[in-house]
N, C-alpha and C positions, 0 to 999 in steps of 0.2 A: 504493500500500500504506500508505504513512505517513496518506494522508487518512484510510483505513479504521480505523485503529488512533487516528487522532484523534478521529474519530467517535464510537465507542466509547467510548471513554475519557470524553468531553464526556458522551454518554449514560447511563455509569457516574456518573459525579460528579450528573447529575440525577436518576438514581433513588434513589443513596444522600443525598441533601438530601431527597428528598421521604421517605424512610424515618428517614433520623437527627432529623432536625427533630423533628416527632410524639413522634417513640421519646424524644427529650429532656427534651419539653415535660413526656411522662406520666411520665416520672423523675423529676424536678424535682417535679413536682406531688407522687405519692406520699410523697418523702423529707418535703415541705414538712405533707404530711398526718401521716405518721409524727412527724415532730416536733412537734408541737401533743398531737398526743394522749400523747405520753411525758412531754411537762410537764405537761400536765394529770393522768398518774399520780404526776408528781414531786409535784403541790400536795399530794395526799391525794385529788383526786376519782373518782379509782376505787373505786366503791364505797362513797363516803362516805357519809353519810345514807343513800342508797340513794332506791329507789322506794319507796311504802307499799301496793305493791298489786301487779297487775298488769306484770308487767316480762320481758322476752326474757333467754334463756338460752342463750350461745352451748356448740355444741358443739365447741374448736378443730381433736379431730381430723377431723372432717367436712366442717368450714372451707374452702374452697377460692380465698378472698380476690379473691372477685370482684368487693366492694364494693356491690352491689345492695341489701345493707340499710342501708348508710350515704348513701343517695344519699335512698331512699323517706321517709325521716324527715320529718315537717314539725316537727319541734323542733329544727332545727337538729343541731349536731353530741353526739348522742347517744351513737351507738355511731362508732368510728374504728376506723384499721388499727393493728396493732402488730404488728411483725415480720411482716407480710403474713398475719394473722389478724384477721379482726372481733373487736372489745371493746368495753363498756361503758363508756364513755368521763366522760360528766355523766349519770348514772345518777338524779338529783335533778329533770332536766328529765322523764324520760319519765312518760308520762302515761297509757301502754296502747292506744295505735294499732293496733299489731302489725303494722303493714304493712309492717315487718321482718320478720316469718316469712312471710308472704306469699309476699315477692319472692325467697327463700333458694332458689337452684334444685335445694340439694340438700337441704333439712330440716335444715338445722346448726342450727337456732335453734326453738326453741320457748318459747310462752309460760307462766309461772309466777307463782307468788303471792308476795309478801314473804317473809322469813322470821320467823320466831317471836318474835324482838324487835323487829324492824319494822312488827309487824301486830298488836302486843298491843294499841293501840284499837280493830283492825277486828273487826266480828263472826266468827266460826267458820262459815263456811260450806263445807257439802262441792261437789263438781265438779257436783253437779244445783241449788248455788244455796239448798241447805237450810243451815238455821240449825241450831244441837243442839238445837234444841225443834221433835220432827217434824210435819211439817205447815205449819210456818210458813216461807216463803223470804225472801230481798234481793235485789230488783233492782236494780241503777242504781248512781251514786255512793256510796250509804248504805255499801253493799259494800266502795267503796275504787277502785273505776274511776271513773275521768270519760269524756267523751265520750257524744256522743249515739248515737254508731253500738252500740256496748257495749249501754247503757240497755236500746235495740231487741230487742238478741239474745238479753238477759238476762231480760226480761218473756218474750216467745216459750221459751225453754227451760223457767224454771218452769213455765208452762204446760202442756209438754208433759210435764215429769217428772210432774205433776200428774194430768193423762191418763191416762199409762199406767198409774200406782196403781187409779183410778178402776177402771179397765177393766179389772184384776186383780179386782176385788169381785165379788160376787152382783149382778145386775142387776134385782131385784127390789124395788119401793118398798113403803116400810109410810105409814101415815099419820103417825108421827115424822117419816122421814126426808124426808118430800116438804116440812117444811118447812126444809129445811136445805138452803144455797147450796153449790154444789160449793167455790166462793172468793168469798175477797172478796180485791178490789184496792185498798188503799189506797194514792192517791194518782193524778192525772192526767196526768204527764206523761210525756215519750217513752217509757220501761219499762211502767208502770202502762197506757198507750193500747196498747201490741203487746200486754203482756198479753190486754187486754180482748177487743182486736180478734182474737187467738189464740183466746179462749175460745169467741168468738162463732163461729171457724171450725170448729172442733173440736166446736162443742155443748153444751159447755157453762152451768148455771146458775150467774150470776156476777153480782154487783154490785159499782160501781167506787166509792169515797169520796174526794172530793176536797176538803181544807180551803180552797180557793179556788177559783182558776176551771181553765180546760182550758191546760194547757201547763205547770201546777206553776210551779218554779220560775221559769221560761225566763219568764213575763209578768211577773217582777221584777229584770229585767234591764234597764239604760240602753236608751233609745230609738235605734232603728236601729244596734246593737250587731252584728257582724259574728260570727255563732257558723260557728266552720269545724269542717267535717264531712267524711265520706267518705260518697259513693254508699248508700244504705241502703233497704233494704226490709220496708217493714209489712207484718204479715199482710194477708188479703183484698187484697192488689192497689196498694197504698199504697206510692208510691215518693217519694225524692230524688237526681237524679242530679248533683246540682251540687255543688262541693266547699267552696263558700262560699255563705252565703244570712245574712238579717238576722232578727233577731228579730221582726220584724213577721209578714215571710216565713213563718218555721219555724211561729207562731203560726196563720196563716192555712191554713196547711199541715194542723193539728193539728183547729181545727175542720172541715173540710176531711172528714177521714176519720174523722170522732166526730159526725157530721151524722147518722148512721143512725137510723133508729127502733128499732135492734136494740142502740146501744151504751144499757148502761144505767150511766149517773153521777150521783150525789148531791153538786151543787156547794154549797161551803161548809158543810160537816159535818163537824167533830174529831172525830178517834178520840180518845176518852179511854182506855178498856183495850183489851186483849185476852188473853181467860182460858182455858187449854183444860183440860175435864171429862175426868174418865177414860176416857172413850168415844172421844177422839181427836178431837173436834168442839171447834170455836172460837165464845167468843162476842164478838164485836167489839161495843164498847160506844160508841154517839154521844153528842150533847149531844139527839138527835132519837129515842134506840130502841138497838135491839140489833139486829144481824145475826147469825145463826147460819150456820155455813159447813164446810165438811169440811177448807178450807186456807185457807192467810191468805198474800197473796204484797204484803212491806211495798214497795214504791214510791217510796218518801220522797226527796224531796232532803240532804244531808248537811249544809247551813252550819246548819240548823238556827235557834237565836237567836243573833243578833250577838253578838260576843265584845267586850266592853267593857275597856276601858284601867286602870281602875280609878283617872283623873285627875282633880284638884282640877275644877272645873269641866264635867266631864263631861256634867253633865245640864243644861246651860244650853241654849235651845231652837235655837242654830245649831250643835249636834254633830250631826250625822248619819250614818248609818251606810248608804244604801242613796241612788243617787244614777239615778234614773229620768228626768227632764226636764235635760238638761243648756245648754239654751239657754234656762233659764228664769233662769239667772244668769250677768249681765254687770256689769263693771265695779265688782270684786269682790275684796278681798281672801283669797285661799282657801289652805284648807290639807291637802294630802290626806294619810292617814296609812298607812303599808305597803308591801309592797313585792309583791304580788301580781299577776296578771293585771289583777283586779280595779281595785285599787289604780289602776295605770299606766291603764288604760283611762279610768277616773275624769278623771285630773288631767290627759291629751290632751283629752280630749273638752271640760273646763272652760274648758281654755288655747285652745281655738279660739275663743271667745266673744269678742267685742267686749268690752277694756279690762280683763279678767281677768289677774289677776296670782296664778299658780299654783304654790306650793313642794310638793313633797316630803318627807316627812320619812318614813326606814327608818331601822330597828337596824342592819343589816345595810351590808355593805361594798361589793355588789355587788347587782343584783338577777340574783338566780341559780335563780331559778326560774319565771320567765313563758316564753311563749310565744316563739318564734323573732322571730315576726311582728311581737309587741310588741317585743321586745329591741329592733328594727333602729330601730322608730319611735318610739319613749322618745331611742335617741339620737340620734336628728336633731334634737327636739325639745328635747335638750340642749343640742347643739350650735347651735343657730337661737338659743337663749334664749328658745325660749318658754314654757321653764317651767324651775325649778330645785330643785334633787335636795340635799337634805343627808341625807347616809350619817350609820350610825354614831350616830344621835341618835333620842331617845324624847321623846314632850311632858310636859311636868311639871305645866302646871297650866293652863286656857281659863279669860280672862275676856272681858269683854263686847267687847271691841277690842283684844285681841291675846292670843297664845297664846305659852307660853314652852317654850323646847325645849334638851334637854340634848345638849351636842356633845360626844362627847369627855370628858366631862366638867365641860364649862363651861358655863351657860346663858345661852341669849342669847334675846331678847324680839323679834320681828316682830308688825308690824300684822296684822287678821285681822277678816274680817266671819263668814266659814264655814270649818265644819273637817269632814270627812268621813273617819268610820276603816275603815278596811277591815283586819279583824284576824281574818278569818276568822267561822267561828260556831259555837258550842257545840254540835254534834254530840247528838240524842237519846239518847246512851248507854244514859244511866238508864231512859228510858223502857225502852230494850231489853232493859235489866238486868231490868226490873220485871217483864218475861215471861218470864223464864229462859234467857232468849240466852246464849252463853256468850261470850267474848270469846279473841282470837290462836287459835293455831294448835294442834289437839288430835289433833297426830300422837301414835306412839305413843309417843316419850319423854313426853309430858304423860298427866299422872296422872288426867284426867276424860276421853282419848280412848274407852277402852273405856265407858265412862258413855253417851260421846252415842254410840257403836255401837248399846248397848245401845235407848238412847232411841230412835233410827229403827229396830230391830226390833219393840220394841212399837207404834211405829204403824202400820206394814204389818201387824200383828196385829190392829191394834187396826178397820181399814179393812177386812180381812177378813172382820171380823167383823161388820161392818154390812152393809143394804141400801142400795146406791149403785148405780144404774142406770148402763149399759154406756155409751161414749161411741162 
């Protein structure tokens, strides 16, 4: 009897180690995650900055804190647990994934736009992608989202909103209207190609304008540059299932499925305006002619023109702002300027070169807003010493062999062959302004909401009122 009850017993104690073990480890972890993100509300970063675009909104009573959207993130720790609720944790890193609402097994989370102070540089866009000047849309970044998967979704959708207008019309053509494009797409890369590629599925009469070549911005990115993506699908058939690929890659990808004798692109041709007449039709204005169009859906990349320092020395011909061949410079004293993706991408890619000697210089105390991916490889690379970081410091003046930089307050002088800034880019605003884009958010507490209501009822009037053949 005693063995029976020893048995037992031994049996009990191993099933309760293989139960309490686990059950501790997940305790310990949780409490260890709980506290990280309760300091990070302690710092101020709940909510701080914020996102400028695109951002998840938890719902806590729906919340069921099963952790599945803090896990999906590839920014790192975005959203955390608090009190065994999802939060918004570094709200400054996300960038519009969504692959936190996604993975939400009960819909606690959905996605949202800035709010009204947050988004007072972005343009006014409604849920179909329209701008308050009807007829015209924003695809892509320009908008306020990054990412390539977005870009995709965002060309495809106007598109479609574009469609179903169309096919609301008289089906009927006059000799006016047969010279007039259903749209035109300015610009070639990822948004601007689904677009086109959409158009072309749907039927669309469309021309594509691209101020360079096929892939927009994406062909002015460092060589063999790692753009991480999610799974995505272009119209007509056009897929990526991989969740990293290079620029070469994505490139080759793009001609690829703009090979058609159906896609029709205008490489290297600036828009210089676009005007719409009181008939609701747009004239897009080249350096080569006019397009006339029934809709204009803008494409554009967002850096726009390099943002400039406004430093002594600035236009000496070793500043540069755009850093494409990066093993064309060795053994080198270099100086990269920022503290962005960019930025950090830049001054790794430098500091791997044979005999490159690679600083840093941010305002900032931290870099608090790159990617996961880069954070982890910035600091190795701190750490190794093969490149070094001064925080906290702005450059004051480039001369021909060295550049001087403010710490703190104090200036101090290093040697310097190249300085490359990465300070962002001056966003087309104006250009947008000049067509009567409106800018933030014109819910109804803003006093032009009812204006741009107004403004897209006249052009569904004003479409009705034309002969535009069915789709």
């Amino acid at each position: 009897m005693n063995g029976v009850w020893a048995f037992y017993t031994f049996y009990g104690l191993i099933c309760a180690l293989i139960i309490v073990g686990p059950l501790t480890s997940y305790v310990r972890r949780q409490r260890s995650r709980d506290k990280r993100a309760r300091e990070a509300a302690a710092k101020g970063e709940v909510f701080s900055d914020g996102p400028r675009a695109q951002h998840p909104r938890i719902d806590v009573s729906h919340c069921i804190g099963c952790q599945a959207c803090t896990l999906v993130c590839p920014e790192g720790q975005v959203l955390g647990m608090l009190g065994g609720k999802a939060a918004i944790i570094q709200p400054n890193k996300c960038i519009g994934h969504g692959l936190c609402a996604d993975a939400c097994p009960v819909g606690a989370i959905t996605l949202v736009t800035a709010s009204p102070g947050l988004s007072d540089d972005l343009p006014f866009l409604t849920p179909e992608f329209e701008t308050s000047v009807p007829g015209l849309y924003i695809a892509g970044e320009l908008g306020g989202l990054a990412l390539i998967r977005n870009a995709v979704q965002q060309g495809r959708d106007c598109i479609d909103a574009i469609a179903r207008r169309l096919a609301a019309g008289p089906g009927t053509q006059t000799a006016a209207t047969r010279e007039i494009h259903d749209v035109v797409i300015v610009g070639a890369g990822p948004a601007g190609i689904s677009a086109s590629l959409r158009a072309i599925e749907l039927g669309l009469d469309y021309v594509t304008i691209e101020r360079d070549t096929i892939g927009g911005t994406i062909s002015k990115y460092p060589r063999q540059k790692l753009i991480l993506t999610s799974p995505l699908e272009l119209p007509l058939g056009g897929s990526i299932r991989t969740k990293s690929l290079s620029k070469e890659d994505l490139l080759s990808f793009c001609s690829k499925v703009t090979s058609r004798d159906d896609f029709h692109v205008r490489l290297n041709e600036s828009v210089e305006s676009i005007q719409r007449d009181a008939s609701g039709s747009f004239a897009v204005t080249t350096q080569n002619g006019k397009h006339r169009s029934r809709a204009v859906i803008l494409a554009l990349g967002k850096a726009g023109t390099p943002r400039t320092l406004g430093v002594k020395g600035e236009d000496l011909p070793k500043v540069m702002y755009r850093l494409i061949e990066a093993d064309h410079y060795t053994n080198q004293k270099i100086l990269v300027v920022g503290g962005g993706d960019s930025a950090v991408e830049a001054a790794m890619g430098l500091a791997m070169q044979r005999g490159n000697t690679v600083t840093i210089s941010y305002r900032g105390g931290s870099f608090v807003r790159i990617k996961e991916r880069n954070s982890q490889r910035i600091a190795e690379f701190i750490r190794s010493g093969k490149l070094r970081v001064i925080f906290n410091s702005v450059p004051v003046e480039f001369t021909e062999d060295s550049v001087r930089i403010a710490v703190d307050g104090n200036v101090q002088q290093i040697p310097n062959d190249f300085v490359w800034i990465f300070a962002g880019g001056v966003a087309p605003n104006d250009f947008l302004r000049g067509m009567g884009i409106r800018f933030g958010s014109l819910d109804p507490t803003h006093t032009n909401a009812g204006e741009a209501r107004e403004l897209v009822g006249q052009y569904a009037t004003a479409l009705s009122d034309q002969s535009v053949p069915q789709t």
